[in-house]
N, C-alpha and C positions, 0 to 999 in steps of 0.2 A: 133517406137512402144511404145505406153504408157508400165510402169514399173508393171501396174495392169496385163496385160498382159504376161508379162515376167513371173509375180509369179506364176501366172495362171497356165500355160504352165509347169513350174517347178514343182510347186506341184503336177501336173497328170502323169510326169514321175519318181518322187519321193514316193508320196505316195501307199502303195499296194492296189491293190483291194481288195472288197469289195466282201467275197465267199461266206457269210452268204444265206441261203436262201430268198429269198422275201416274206414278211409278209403281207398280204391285210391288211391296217389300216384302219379302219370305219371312216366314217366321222361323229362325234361327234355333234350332232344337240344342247342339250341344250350349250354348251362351246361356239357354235360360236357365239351368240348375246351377250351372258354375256362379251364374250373380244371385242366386236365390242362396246360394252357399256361403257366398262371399259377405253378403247383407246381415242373414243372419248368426255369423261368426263376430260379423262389427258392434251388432246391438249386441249380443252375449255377451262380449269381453265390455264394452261399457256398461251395460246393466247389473253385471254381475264381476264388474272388476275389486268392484272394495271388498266383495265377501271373500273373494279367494284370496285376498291379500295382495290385489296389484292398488298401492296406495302410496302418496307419495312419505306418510309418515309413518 
């Protein structure tokens, strides 16, 4: 059994639950294109920094 497992497992009989009420959270319409923008602007400029010439030599 992978050890990711193990913690797994432990943490769920370790940690207490969770009695707070359940809150309906809104799905937030402008936030999601701005982080889907924002995300893949981050991977672009790393994935593709050394071919444009952002390098440190």
């Amino acid at each position: 059994m992978p050890l990711a497992g193990i913690v797994a497992l432990a943490a769920l009989a370790v940690m207490p639950r969770d009695r707070l009420p359940r809150v309906r959270r809104r799905f937030e319409v402008p936030d999601a294109p701005i982080t889907t923008a924002g995300a893949t602007l981050l991977l672009s400029a790393l994935v593709q920094g050394k071919e444009i010439g952002w390098s440190t030599r």
